[in-house]
VEXNU-465184 format. One record per residue (C-alpha): x, y, z; residue in one letter. Coordinates in pm, 1 decimal. Layout:
<rs>
<c1: X c2: Y c3: Z rest: a>
...
</rs>
This chain:
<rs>
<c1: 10051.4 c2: 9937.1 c3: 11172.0 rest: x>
<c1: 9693.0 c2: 9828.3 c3: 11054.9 rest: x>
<c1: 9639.3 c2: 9505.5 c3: 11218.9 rest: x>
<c1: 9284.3 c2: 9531.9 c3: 11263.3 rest: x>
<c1: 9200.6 c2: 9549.6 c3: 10857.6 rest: x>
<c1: 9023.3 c2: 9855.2 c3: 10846.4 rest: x>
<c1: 9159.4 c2: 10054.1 c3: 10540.1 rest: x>
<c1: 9199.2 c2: 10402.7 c3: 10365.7 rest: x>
<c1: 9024.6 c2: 10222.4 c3: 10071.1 rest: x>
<c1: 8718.4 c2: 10445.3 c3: 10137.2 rest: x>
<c1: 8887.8 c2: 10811.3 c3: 10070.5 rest: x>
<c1: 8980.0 c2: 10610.5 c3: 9687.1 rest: x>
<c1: 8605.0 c2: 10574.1 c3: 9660.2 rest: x>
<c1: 8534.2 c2: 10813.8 c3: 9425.0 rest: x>
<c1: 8797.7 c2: 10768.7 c3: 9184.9 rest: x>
<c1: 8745.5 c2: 10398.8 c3: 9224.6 rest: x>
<c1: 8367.5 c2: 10416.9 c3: 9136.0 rest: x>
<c1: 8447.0 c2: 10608.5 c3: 8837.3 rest: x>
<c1: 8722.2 c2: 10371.7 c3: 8674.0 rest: x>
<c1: 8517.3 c2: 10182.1 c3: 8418.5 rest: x>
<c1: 8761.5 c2: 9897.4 c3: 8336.0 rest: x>
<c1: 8622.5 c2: 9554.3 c3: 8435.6 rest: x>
<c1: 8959.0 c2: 9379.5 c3: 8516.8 rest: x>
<c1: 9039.8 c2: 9670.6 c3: 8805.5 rest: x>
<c1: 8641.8 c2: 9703.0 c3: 8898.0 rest: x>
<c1: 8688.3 c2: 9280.7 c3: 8959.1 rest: x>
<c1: 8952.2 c2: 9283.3 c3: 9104.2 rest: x>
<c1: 8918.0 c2: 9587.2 c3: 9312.5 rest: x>
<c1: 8565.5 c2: 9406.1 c3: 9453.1 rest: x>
<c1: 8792.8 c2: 9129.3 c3: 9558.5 rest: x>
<c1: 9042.4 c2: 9352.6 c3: 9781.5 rest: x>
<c1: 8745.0 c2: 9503.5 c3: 9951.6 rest: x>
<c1: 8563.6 c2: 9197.0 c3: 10036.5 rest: x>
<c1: 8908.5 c2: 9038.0 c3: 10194.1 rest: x>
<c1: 8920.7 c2: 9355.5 c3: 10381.5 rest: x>
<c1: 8599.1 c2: 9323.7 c3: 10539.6 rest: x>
<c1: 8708.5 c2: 8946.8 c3: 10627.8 rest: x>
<c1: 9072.0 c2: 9087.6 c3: 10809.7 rest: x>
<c1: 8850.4 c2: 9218.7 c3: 11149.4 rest: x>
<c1: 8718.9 c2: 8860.7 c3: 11186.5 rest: x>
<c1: 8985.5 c2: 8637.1 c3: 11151.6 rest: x>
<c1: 9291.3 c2: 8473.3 c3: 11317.0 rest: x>
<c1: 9656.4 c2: 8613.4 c3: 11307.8 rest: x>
<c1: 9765.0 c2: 8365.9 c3: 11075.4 rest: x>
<c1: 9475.2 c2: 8417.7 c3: 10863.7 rest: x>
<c1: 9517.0 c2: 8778.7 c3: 10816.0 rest: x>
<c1: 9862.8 c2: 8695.2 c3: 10678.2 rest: x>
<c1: 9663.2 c2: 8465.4 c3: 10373.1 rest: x>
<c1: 9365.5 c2: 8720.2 c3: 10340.8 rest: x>
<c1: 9710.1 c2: 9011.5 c3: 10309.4 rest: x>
<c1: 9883.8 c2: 8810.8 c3: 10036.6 rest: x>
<c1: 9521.5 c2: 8758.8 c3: 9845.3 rest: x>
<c1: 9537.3 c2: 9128.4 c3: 9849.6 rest: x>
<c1: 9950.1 c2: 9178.1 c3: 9714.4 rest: x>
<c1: 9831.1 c2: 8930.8 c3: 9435.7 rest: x>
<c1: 9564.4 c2: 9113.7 c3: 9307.6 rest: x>
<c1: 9725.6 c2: 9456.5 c3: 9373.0 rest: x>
<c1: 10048.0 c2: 9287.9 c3: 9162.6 rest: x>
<c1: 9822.6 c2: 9178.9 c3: 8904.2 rest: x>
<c1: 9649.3 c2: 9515.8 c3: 8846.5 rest: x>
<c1: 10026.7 c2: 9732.5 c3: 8845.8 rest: x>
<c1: 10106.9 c2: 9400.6 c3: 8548.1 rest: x>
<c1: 9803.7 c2: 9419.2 c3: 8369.3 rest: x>
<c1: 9914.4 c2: 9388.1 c3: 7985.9 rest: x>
<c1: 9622.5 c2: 9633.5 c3: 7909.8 rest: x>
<c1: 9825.0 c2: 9945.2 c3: 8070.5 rest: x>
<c1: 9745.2 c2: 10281.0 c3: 7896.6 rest: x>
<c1: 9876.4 c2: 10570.3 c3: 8023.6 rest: x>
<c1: 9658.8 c2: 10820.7 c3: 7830.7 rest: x>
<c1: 9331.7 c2: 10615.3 c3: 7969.6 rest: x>
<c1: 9317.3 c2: 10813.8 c3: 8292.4 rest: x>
<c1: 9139.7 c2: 10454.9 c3: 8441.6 rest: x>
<c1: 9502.7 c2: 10318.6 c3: 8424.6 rest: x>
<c1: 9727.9 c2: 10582.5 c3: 8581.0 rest: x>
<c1: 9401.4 c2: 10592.5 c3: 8891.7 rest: x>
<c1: 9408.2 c2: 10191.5 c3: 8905.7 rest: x>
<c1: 9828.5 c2: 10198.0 c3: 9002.2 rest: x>
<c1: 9783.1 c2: 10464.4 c3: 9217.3 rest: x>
<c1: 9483.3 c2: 10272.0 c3: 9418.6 rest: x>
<c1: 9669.0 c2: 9946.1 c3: 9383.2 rest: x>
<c1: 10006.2 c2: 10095.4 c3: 9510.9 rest: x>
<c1: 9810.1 c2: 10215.4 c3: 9834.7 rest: x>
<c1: 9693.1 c2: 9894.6 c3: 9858.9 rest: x>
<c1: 10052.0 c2: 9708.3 c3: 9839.5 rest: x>
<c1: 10130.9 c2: 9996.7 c3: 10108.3 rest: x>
<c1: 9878.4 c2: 9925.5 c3: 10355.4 rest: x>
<c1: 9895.5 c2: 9543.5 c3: 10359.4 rest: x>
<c1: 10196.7 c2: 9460.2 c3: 10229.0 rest: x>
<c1: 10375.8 c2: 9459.7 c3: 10577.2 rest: x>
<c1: 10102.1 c2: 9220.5 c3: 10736.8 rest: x>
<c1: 10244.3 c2: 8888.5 c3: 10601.0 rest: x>
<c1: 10529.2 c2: 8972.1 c3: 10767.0 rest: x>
<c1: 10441.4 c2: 9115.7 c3: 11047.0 rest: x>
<c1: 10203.7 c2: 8873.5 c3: 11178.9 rest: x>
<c1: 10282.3 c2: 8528.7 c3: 11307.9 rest: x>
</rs>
């Protein structure tokens, strides 16, 4: 369990950096900067700063722009799945 915040984010980096679509590079920016803030808060603020990152992890697997022969799209669900697997037990798990 990965209470301290610290990610696998980093091994993505590569593919991340090279998906040009501004909706995942947004949102993507927002996931890392929430996991810099998990090492410096509270318990019950980890839980919040978790469920910021399921929301925008959701929001990238819905995104209404989906294209499955855009290799961008098939790279953003497979980052945002990893995501919804490493934080997805923390509002749970915390508390």
């Amino acid at each position: 369990m990965r209470l301290s915040g610290k990610s696998d984010y980093k091994m993505e980096e590569p593919i991340q950096n090279n998906i040009k679509c501004p909706v995942f590079r947004e949102s993507d920016e927002i996931i890392k900067n929430i996991i810099l803030k998990l090492e410096k808060v509270s318990p019950r603020e980890k839980q919040d700063y978790a469920q910021d990152i399921l929301v925008e992890a959701n929001t990238l697997l819905l995104c209404s722009d989906y294209n499955s022969k855009n290799p961008d799209c098939p790279n953003c669900h497979s980052i945002s799945r990893k995501y919804l697997q490493e934080y997805g037990h923390l509002p749970k798990s915390i508390g």
